[in-house]
C-alpha positions as MATLAB code, in Angstrom:
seq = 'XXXXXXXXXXXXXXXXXXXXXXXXXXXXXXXXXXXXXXXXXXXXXXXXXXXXXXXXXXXXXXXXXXXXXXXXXXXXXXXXXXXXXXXXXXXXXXXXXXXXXXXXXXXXXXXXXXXXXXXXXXXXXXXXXXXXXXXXXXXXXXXXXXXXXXXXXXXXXXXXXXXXXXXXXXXX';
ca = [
       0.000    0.000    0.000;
       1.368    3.498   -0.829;
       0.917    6.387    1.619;
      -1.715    9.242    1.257;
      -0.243   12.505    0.801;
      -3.089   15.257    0.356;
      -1.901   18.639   -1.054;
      -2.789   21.762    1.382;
      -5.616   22.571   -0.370;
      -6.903   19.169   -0.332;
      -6.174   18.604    3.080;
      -8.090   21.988    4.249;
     -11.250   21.016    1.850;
     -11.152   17.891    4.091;
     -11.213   19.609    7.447;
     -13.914   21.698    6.371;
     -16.634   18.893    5.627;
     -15.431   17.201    9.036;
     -15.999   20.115   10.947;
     -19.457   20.023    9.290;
     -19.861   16.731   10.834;
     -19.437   14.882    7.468;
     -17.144   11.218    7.608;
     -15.089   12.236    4.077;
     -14.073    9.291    1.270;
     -11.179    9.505   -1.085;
     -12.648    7.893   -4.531;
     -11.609    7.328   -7.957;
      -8.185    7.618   -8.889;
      -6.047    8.578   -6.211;
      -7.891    5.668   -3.930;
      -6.622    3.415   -6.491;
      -3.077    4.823   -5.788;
      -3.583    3.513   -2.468;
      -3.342    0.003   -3.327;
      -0.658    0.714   -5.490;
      -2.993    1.060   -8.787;
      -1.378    4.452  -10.636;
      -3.625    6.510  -13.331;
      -1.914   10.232  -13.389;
      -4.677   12.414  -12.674;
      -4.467   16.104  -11.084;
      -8.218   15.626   -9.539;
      -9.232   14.755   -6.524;
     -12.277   13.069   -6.254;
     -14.397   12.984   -2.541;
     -17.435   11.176   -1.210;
     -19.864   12.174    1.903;
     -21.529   10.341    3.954;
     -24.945   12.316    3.812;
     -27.204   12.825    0.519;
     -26.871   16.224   -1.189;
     -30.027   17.648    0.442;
     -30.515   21.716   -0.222;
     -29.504   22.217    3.346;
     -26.177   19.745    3.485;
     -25.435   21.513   -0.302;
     -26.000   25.393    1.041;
     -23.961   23.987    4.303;
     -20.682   22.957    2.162;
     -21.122   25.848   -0.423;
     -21.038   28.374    2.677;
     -18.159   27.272    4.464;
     -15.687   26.312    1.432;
     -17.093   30.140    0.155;
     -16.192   31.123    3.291;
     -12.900   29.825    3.245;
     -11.814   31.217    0.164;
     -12.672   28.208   -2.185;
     -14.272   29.010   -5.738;
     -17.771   26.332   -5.527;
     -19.836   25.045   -8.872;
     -23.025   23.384   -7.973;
     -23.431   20.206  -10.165;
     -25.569   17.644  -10.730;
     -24.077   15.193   -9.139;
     -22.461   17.565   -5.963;
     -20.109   20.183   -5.545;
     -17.023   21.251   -7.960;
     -14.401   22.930   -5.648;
     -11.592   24.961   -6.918;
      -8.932   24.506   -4.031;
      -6.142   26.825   -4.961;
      -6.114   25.347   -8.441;
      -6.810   22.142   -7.402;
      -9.749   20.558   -8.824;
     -11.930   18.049   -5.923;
     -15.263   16.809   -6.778;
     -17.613   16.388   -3.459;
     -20.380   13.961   -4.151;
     -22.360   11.285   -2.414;
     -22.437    7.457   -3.174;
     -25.276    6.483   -1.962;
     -25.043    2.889   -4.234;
     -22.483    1.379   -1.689;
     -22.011    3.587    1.106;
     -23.468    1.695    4.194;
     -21.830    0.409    7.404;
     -20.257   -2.741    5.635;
     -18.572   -0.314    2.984;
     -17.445    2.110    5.945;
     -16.205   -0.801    8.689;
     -14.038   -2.011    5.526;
     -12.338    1.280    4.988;
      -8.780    2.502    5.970;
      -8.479    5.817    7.088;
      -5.534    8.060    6.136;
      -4.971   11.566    6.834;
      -8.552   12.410    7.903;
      -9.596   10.804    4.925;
     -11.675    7.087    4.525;
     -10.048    4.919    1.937;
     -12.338    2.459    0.549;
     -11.505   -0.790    0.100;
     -10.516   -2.665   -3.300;
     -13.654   -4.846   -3.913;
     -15.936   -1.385   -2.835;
     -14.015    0.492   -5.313;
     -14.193   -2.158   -8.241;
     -18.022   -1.349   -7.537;
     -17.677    2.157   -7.605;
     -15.859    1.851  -11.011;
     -18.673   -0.878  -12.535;
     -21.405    1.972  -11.710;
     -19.320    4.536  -13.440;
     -19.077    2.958  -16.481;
     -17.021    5.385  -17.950;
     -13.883    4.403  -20.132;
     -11.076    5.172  -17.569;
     -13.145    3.745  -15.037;
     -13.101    0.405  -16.841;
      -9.379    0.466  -17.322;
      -9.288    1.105  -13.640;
     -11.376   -1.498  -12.432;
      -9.142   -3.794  -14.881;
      -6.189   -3.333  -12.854;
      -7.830   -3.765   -9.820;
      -9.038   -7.369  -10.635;
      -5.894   -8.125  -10.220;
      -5.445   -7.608   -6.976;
      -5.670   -9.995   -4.550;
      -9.811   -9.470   -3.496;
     -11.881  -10.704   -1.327;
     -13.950  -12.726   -4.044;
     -16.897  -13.447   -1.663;
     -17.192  -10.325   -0.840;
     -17.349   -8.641   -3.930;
     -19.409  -10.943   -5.609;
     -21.761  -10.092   -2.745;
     -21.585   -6.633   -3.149;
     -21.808   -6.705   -6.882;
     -24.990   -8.523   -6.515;
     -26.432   -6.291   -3.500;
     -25.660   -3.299   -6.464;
     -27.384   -4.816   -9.640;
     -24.092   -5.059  -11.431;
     -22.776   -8.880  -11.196;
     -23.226   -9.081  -15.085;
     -20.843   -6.127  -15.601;
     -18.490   -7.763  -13.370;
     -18.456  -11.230  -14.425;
     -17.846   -9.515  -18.406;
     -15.079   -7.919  -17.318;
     -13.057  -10.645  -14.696;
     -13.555  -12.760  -17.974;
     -11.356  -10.548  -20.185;
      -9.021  -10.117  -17.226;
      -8.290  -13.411  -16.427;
     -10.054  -15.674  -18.717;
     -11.894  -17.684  -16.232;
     -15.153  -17.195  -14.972;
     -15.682  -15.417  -11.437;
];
């Protein structure tokens, strides 16, 4: 496993949705780095533990407004410019329950998910990178019963199953 260094900016983004009483995950690419999976990125991608309500949205856009921090309202969260530092707030409400949380590491004030919650995260993505992702992470060493759980739980067992084929040629 590689150690978490958050930039400054990062870091202080962080602090702020704690002291709003939020617990704060580090997904997509830079969790991968984590377990020693490496896609350059410059973005920083972050989950919450509450839904983006109106209230818990106004909440975050005050105080990283208040700290200096440029704030987009999305779709899908908040897009925080952090000193030139793109980070991506958003809530995963798909996986995030207190099996996901108890099977976290937690670095630098930060949650790490593990590697079978992540290859979940990158099966409901979809997107291209995400795939590639998720590739390398199938080869990890996983906890196969508990991913095939989860992947079930989340509707996307077919998904998985395609893709461990390709990676290893066997079936799951």
């Amino acid at each position: 496993m590689t150690e978490l260094k958050l930039p400054p900016s990062v870091r202080r983004v962080v602090e702020i949705c704690r002291s709003l009483g939020f617990k704060v995950f580090l997904i997509g690419a830079r969790a991968l780095e984590f377990y020693g999976v490496v896609r350059h990125t410059a973005d920083w991608y972050l989950a919450v533990d509450q839904p983006f309500t109106v209230e818990v949205r106004d909440r975050l856009t005050e105080a990283l407004r208040g700290a200096g921090f440029a704030v987009q309202w999305r779709k899908w969260g908040l897009y925080v410019d952090a000193a030139g530092v793109h980070v991506d707030i958003n809530y995963a409400p798909l996986i995030l329950d207190s099996e996901f949380i108890s099977r976290c590491r937690e670095a630098e004030g930060v949650f790490i998910p593990s590697p079978e919650d992540l290859v979940i995260l990158k099966l409901a993505s979809g997107e291209r990178k995400d795939v590639e992702d998720l590739k390398k992470l199938l080869r990890l060493p996983l906890d196969l019963t508990y991913l095939k759980k989860r992947a079930l739980q989340a509707g996307l067992d077919r998904e998985l199953w395609k893709i461990w084929r390709r990676v290893h040629g066997t079936r799951l």
